[in-house]
PyMOL Python script that loads the backbone (N, CA, C, O; Angstrom):
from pymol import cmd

cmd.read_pdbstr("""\
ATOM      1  N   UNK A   1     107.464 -70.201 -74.540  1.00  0.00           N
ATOM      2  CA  UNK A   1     106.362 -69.416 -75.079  1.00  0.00           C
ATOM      3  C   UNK A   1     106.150 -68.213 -74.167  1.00  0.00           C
ATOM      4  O   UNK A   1     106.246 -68.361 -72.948  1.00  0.00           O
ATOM      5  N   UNK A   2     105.883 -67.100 -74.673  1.00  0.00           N
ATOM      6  CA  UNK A   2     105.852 -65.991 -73.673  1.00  0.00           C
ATOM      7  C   UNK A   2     104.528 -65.388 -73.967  1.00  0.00           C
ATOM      8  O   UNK A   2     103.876 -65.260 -75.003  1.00  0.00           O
ATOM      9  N   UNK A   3     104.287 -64.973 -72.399  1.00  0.00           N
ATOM     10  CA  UNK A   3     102.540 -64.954 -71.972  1.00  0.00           C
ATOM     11  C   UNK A   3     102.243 -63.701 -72.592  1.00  0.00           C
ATOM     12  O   UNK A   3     103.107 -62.884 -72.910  1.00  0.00           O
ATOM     13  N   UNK A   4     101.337 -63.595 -72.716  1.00  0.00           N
ATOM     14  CA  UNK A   4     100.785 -62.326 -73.828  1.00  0.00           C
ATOM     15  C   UNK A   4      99.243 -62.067 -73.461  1.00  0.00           C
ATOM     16  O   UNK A   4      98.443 -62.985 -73.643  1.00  0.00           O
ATOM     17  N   UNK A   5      98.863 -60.976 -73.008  1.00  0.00           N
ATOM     18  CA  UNK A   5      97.747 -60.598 -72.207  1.00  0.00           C
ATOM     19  C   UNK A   5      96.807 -60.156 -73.638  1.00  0.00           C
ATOM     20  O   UNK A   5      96.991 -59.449 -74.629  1.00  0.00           O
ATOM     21  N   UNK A   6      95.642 -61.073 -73.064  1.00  0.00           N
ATOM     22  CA  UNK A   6      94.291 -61.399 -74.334  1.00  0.00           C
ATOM     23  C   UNK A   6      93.593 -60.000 -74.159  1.00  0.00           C
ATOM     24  O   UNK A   6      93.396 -59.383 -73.112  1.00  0.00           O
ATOM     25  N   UNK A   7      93.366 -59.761 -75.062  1.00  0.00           N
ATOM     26  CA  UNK A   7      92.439 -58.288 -75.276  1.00  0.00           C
ATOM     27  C   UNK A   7      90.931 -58.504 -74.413  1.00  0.00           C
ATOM     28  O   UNK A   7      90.433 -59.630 -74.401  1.00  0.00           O
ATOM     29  N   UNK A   8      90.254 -57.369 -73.707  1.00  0.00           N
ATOM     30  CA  UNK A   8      88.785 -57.942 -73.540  1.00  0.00           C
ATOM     31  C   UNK A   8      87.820 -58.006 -74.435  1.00  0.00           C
ATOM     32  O   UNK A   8      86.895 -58.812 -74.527  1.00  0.00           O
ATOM     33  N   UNK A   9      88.249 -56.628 -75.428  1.00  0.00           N
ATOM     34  CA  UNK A   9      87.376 -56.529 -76.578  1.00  0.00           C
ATOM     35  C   UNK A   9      87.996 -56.605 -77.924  1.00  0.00           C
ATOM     36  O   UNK A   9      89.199 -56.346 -77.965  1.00  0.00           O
ATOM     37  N   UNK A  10      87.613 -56.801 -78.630  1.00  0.00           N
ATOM     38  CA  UNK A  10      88.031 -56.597 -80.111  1.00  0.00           C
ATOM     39  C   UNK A  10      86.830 -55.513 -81.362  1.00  0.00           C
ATOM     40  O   UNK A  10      85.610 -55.413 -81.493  1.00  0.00           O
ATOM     41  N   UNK A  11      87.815 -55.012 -81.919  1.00  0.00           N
ATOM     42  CA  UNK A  11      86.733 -54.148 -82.295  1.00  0.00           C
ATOM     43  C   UNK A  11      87.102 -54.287 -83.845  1.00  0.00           C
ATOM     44  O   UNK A  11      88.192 -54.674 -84.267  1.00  0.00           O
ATOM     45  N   UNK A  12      86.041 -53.916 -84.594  1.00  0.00           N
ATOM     46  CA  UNK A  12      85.693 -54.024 -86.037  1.00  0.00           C
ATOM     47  C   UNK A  12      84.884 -52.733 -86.289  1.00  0.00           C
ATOM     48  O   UNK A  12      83.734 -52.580 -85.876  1.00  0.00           O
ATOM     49  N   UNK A  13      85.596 -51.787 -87.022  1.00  0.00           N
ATOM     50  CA  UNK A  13      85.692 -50.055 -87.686  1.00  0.00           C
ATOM     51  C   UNK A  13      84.672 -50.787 -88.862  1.00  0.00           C
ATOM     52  O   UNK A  13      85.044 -51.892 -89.257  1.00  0.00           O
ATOM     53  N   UNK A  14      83.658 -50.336 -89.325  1.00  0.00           N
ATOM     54  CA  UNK A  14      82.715 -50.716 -89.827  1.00  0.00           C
ATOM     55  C   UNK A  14      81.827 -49.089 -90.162  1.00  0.00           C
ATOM     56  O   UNK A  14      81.849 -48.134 -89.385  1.00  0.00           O
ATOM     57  N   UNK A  15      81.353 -49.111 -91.030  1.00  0.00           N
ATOM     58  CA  UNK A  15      79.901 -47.856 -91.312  1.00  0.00           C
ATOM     59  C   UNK A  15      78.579 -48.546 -90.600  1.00  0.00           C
ATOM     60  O   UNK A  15      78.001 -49.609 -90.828  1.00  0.00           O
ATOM     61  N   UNK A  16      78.338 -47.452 -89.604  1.00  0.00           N
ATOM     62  CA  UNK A  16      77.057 -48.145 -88.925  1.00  0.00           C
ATOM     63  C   UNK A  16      75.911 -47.781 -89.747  1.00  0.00           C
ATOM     64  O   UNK A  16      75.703 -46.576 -89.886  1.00  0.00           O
ATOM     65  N   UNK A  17      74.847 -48.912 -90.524  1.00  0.00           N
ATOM     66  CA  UNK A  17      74.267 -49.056 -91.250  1.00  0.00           C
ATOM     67  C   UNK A  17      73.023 -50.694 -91.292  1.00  0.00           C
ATOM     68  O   UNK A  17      73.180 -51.807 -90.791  1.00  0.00           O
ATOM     69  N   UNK A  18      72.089 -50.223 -91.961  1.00  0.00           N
ATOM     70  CA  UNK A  18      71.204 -51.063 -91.576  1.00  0.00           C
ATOM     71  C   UNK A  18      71.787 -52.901 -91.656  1.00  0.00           C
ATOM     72  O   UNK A  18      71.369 -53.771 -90.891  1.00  0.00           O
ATOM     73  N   UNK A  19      72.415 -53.040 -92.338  1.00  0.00           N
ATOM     74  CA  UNK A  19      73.238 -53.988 -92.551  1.00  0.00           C
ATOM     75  C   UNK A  19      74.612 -54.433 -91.378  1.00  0.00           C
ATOM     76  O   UNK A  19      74.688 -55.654 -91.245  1.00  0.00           O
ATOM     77  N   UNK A  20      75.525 -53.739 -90.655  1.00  0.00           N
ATOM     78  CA  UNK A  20      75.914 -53.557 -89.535  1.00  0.00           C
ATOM     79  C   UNK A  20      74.655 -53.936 -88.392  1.00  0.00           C
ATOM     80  O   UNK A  20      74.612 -54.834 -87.552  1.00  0.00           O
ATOM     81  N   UNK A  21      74.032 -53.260 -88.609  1.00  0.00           N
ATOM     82  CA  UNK A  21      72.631 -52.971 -87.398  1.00  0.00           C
ATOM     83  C   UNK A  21      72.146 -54.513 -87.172  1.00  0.00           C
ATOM     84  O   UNK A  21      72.119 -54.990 -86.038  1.00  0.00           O
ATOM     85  N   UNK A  22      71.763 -55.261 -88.324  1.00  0.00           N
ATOM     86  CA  UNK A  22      71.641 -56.675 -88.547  1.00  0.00           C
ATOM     87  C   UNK A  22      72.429 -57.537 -88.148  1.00  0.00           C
ATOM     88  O   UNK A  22      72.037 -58.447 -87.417  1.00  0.00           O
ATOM     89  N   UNK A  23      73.583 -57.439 -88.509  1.00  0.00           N
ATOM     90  CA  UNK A  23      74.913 -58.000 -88.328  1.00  0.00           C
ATOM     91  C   UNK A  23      74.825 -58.752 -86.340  1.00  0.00           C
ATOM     92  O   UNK A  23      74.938 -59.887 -85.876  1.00  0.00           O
ATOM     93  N   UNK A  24      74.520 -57.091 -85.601  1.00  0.00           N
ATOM     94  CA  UNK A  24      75.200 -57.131 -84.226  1.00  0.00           C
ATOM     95  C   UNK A  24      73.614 -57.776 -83.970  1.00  0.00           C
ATOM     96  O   UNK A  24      73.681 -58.528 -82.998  1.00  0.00           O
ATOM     97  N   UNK A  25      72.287 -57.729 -84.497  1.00  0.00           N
ATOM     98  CA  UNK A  25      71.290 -58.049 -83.522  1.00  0.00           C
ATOM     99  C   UNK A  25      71.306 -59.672 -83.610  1.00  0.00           C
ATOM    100  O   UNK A  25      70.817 -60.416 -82.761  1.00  0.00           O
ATOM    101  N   UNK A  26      72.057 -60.133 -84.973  1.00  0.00           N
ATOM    102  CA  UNK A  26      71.983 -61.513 -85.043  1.00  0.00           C
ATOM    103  C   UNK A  26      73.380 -62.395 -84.884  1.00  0.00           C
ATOM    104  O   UNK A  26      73.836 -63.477 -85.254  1.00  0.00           O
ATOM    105  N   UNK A  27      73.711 -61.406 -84.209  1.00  0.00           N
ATOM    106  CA  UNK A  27      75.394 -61.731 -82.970  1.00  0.00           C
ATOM    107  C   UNK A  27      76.176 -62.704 -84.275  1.00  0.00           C
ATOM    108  O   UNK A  27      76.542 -63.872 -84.150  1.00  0.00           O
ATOM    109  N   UNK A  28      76.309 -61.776 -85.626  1.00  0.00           N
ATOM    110  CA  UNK A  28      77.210 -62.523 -86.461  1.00  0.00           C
ATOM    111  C   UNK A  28      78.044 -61.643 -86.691  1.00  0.00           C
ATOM    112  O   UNK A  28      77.829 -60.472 -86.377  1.00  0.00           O
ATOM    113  N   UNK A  29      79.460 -62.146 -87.444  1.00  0.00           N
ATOM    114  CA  UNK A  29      80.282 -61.492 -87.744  1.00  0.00           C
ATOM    115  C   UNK A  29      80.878 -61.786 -89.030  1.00  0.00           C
ATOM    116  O   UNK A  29      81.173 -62.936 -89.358  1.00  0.00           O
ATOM    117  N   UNK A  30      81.049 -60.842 -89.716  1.00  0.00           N
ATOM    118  CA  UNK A  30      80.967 -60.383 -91.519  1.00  0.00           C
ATOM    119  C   UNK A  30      82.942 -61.103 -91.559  1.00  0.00           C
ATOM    120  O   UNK A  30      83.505 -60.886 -90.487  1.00  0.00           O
ATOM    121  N   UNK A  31      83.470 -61.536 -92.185  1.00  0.00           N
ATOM    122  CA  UNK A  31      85.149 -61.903 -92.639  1.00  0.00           C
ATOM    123  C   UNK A  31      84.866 -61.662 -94.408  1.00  0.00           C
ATOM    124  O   UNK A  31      84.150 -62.324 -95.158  1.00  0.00           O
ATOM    125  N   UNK A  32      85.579 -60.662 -94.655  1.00  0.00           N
ATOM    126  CA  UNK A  32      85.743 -60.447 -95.827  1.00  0.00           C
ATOM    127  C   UNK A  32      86.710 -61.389 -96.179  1.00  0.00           C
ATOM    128  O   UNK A  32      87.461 -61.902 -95.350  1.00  0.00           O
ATOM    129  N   UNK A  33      86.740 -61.867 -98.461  1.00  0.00           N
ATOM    130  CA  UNK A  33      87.231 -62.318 -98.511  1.00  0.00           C
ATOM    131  C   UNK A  33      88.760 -62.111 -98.410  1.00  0.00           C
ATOM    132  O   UNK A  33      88.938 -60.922 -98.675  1.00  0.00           O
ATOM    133  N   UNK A  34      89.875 -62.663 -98.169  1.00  0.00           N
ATOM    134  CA  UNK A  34      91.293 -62.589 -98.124  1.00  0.00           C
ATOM    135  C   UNK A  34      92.179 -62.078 -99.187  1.00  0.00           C
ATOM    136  O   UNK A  34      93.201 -61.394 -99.119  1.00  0.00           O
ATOM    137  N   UNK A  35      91.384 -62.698-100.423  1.00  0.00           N
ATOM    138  CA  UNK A  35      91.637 -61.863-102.071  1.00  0.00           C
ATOM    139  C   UNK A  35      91.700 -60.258-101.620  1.00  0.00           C
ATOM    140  O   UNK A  35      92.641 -59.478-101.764  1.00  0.00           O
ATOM    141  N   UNK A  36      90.661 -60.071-101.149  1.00  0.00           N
ATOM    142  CA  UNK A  36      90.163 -57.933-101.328  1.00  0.00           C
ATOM    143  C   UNK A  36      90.952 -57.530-100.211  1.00  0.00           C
ATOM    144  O   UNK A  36      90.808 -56.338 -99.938  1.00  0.00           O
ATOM    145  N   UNK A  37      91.886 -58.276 -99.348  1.00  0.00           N
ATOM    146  CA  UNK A  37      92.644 -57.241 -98.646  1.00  0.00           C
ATOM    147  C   UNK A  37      93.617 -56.779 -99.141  1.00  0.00           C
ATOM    148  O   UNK A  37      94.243 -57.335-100.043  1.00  0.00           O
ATOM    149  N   UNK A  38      93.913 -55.671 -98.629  1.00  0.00           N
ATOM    150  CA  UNK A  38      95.334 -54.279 -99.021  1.00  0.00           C
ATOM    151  C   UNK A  38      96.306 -55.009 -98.669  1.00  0.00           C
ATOM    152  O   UNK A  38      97.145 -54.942 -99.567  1.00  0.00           O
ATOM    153  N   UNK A  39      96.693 -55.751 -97.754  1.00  0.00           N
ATOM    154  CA  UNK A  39      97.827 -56.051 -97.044  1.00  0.00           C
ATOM    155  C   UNK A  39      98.356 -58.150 -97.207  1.00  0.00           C
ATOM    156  O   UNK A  39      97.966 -59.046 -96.459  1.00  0.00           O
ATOM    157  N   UNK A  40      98.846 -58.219 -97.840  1.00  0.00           N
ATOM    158  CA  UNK A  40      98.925 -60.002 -98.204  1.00  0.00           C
ATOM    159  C   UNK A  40      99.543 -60.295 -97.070  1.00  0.00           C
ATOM    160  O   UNK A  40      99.746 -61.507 -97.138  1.00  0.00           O
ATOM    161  N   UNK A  41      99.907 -59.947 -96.197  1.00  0.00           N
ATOM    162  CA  UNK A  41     100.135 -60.573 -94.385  1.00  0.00           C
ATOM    163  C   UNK A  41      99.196 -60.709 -93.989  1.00  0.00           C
ATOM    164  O   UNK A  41      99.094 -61.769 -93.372  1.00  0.00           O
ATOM    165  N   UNK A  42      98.096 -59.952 -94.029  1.00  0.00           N
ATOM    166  CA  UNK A  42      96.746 -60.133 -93.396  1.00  0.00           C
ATOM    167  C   UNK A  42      96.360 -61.884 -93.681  1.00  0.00           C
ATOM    168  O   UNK A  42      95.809 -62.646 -92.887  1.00  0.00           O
ATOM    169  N   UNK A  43      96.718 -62.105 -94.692  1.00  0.00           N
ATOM    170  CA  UNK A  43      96.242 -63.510 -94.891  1.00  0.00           C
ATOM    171  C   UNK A  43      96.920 -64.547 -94.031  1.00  0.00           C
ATOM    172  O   UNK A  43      96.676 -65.746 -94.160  1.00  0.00           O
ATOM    173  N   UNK A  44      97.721 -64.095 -93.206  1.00  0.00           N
ATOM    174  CA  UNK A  44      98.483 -65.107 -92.744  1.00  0.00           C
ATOM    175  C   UNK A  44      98.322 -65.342 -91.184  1.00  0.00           C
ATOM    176  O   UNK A  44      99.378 -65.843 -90.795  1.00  0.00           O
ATOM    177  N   UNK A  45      97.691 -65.231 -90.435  1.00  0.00           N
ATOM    178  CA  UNK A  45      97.183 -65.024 -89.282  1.00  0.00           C
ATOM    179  C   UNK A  45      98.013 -66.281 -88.215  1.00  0.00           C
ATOM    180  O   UNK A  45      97.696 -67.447 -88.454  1.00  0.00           O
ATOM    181  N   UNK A  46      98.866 -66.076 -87.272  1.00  0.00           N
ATOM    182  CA  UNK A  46      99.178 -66.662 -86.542  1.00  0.00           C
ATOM    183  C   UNK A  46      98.784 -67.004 -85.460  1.00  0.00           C
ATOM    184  O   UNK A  46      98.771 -66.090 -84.635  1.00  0.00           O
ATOM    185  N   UNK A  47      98.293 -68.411 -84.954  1.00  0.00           N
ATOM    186  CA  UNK A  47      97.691 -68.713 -83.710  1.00  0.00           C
ATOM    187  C   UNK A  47      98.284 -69.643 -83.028  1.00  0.00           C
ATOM    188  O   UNK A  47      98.793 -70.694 -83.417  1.00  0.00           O
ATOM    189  N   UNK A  48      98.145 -68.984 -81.485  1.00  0.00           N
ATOM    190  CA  UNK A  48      98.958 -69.878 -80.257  1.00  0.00           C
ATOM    191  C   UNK A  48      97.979 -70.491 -79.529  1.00  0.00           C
ATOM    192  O   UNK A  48      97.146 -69.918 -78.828  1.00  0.00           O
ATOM    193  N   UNK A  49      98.131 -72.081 -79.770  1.00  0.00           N
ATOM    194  CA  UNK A  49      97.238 -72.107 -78.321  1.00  0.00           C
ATOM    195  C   UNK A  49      97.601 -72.757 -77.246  1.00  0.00           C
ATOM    196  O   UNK A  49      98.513 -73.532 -76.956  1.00  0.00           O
ATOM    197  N   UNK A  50      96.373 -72.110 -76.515  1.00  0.00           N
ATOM    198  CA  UNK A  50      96.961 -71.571 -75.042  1.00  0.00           C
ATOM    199  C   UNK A  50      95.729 -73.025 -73.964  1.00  0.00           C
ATOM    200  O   UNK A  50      95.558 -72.906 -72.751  1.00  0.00           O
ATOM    201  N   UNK A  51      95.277 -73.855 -74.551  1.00  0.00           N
ATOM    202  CA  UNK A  51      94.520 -74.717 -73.886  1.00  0.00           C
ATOM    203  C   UNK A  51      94.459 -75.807 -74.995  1.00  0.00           C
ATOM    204  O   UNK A  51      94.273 -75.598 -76.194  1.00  0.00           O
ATOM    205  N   UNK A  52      94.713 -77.418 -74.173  1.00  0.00           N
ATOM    206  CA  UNK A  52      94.793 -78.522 -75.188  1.00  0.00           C
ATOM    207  C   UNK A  52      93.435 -78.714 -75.343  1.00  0.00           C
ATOM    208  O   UNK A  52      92.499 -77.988 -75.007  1.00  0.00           O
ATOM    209  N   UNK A  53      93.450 -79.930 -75.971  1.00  0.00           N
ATOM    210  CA  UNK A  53      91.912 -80.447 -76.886  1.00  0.00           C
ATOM    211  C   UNK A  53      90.661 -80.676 -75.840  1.00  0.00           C
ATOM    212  O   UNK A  53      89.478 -80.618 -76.176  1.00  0.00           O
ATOM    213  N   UNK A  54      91.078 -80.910 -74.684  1.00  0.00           N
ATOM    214  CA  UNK A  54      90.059 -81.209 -73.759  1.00  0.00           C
ATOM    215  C   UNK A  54      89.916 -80.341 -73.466  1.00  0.00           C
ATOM    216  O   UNK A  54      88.928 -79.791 -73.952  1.00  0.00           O
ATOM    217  N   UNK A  55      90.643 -79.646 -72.602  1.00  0.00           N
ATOM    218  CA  UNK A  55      90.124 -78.311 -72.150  1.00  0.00           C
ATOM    219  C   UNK A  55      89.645 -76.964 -73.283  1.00  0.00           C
ATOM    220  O   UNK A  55      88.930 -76.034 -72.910  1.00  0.00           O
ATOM    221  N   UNK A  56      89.950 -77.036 -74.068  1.00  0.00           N
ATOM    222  CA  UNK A  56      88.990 -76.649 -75.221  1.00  0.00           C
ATOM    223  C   UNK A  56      87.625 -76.841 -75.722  1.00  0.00           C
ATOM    224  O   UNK A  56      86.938 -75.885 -76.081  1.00  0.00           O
ATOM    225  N   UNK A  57      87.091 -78.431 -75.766  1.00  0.00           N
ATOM    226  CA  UNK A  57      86.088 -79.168 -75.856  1.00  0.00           C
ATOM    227  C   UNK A  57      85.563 -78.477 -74.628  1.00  0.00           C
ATOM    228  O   UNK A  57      84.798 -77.545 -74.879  1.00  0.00           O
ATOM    229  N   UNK A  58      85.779 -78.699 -73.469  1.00  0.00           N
ATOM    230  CA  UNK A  58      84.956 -78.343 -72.216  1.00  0.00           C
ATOM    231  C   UNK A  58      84.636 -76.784 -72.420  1.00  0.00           C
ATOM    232  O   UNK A  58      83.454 -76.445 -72.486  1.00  0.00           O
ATOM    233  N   UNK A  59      85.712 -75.770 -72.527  1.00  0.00           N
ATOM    234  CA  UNK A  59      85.084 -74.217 -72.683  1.00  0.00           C
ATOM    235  C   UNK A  59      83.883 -73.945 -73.932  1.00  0.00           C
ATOM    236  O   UNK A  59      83.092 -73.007 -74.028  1.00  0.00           O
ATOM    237  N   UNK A  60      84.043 -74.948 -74.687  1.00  0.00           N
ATOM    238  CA  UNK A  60      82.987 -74.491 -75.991  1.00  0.00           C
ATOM    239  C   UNK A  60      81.789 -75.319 -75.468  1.00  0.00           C
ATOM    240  O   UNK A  60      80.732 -74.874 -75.914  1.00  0.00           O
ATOM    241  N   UNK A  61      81.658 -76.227 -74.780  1.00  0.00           N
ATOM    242  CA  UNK A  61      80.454 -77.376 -74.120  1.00  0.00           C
ATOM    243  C   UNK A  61      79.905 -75.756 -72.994  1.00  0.00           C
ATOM    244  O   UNK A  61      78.949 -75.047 -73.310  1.00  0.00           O
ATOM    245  N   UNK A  62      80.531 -75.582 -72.098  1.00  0.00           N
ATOM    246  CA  UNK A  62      80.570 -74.568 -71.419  1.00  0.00           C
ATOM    247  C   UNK A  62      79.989 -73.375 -71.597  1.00  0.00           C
ATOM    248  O   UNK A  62      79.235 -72.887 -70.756  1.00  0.00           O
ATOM    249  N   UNK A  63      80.358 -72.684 -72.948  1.00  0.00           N
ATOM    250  CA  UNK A  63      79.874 -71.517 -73.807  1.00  0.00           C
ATOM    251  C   UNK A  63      78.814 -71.722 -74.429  1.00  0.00           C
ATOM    252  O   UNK A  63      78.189 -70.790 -74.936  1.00  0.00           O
ATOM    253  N   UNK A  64      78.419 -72.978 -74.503  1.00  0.00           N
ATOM    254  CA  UNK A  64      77.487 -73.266 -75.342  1.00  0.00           C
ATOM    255  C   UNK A  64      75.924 -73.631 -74.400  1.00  0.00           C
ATOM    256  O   UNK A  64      74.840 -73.513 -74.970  1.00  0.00           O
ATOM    257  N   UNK A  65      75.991 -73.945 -73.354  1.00  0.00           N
ATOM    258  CA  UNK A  65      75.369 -74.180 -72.865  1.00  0.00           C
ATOM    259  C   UNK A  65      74.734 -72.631 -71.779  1.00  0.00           C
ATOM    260  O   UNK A  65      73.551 -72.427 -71.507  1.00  0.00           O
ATOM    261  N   UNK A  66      75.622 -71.975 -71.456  1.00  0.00           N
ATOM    262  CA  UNK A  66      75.588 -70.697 -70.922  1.00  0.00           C
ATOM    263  C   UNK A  66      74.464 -69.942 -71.609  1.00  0.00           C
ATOM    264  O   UNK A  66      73.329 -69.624 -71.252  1.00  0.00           O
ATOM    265  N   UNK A  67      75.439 -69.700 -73.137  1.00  0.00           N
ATOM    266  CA  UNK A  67      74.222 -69.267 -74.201  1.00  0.00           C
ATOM    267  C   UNK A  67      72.869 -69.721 -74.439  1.00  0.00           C
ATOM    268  O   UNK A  67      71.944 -68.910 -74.487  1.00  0.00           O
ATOM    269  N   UNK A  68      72.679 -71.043 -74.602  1.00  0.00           N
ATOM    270  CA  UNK A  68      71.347 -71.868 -74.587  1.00  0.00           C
ATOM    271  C   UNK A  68      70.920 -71.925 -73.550  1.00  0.00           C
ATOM    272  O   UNK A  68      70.086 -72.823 -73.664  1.00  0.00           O
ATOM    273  N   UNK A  69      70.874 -71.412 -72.026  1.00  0.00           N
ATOM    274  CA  UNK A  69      70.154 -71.112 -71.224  1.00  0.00           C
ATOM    275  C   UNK A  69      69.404 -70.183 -71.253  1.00  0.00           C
ATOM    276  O   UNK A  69      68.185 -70.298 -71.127  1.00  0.00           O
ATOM    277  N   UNK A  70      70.377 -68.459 -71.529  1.00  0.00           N
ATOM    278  CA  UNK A  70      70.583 -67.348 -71.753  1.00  0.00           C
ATOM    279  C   UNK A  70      69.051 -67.292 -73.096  1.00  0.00           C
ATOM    280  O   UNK A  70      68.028 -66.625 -72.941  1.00  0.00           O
ATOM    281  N   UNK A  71      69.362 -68.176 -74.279  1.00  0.00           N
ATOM    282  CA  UNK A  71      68.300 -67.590 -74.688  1.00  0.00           C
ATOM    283  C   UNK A  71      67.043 -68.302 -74.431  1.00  0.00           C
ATOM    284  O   UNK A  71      65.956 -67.767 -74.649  1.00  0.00           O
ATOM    285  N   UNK A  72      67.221 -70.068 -73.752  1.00  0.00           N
ATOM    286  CA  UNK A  72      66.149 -70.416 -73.655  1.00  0.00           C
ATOM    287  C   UNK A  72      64.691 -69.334 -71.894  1.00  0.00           C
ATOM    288  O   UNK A  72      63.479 -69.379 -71.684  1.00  0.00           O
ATOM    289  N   UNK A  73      65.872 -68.610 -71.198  1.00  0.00           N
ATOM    290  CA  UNK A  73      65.081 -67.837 -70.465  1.00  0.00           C
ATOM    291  C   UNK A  73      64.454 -66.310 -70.869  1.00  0.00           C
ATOM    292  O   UNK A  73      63.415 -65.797 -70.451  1.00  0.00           O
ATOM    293  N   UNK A  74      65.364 -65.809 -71.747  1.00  0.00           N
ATOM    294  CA  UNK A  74      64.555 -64.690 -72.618  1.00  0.00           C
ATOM    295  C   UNK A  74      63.596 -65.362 -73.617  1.00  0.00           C
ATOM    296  O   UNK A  74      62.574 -64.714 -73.845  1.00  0.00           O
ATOM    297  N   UNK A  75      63.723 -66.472 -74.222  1.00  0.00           N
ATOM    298  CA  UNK A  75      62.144 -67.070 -74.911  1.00  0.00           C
ATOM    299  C   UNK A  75      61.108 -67.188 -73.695  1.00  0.00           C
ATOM    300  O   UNK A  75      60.066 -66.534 -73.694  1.00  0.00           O
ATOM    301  N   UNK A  76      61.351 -67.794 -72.977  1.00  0.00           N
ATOM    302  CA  UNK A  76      60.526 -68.045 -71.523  1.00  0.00           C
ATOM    303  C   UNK A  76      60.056 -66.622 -71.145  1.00  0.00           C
ATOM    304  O   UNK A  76      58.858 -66.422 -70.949  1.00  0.00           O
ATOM    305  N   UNK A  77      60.881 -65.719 -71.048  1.00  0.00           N
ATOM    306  CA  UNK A  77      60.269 -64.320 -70.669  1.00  0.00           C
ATOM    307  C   UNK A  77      59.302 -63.619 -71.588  1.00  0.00           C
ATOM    308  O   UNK A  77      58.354 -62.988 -71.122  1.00  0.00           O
ATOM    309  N   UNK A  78      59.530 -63.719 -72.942  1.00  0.00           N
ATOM    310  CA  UNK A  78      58.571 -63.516 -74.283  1.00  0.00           C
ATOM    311  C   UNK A  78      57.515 -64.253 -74.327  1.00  0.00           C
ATOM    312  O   UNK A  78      56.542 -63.844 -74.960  1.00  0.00           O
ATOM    313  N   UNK A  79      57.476 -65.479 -73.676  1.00  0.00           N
ATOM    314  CA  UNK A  79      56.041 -65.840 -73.896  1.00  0.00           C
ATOM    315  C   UNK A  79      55.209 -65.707 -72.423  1.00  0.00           C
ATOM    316  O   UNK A  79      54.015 -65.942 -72.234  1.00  0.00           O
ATOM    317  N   UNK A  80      55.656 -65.507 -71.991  1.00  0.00           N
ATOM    318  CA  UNK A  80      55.286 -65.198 -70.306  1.00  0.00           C
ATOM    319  C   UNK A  80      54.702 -63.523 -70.842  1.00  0.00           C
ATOM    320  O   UNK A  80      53.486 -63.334 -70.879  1.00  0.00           O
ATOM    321  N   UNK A  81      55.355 -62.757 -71.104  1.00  0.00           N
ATOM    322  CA  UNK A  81      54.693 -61.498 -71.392  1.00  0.00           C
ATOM    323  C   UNK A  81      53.790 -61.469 -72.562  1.00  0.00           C
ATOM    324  O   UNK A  81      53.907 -60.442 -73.231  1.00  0.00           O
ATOM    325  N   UNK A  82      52.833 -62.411 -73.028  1.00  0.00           N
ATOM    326  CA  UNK A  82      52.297 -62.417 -74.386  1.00  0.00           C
ATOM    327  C   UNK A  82      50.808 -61.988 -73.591  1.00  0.00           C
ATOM    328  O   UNK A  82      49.784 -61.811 -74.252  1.00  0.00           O
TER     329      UNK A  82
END
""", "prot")
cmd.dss("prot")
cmd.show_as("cartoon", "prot")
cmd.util.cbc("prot")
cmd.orient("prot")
């Protein structure tokens, strides 16, 4: 398998619009359906992975908990400033 350097960002070309605007404040992300694309490869998306089931389980336990700190101390800061 040959190593292949992960992007930091990924980006999505979009019309910035109140709907976009929504999109990023509620940290979701829009996947159109697969039917409406131009390109029928697009549907076919190839994935390598690069970490087994445990160590997978642990980065999403990990990510998940990071985040649920993250917002349980900005709630904490919102009601502290009330």
């Amino acid at each position: 398998m040959s190593e292949q350097k992960v992007p930091r960002r990924l980006y999505k070309y979009r019309a910035f619009t109140p709907l976009s605007l929504e999109l990023l404040l509620a940290d979701q992300v829009f996947f159109a359906d697969p039917s409406t694309f131009n390109d029928p490869l697009d549907t076919r998306p190839r994935l390598e992975a690069d970490l087994d089931n445990a160590e997978l389980q642990d980065l999403l336990i990990r990510l998940a908990e990071t985040r649920l700190s993250m917002e349980l101390k900005a709630a904490s800061k919102r009601r502290s400033n009330r």
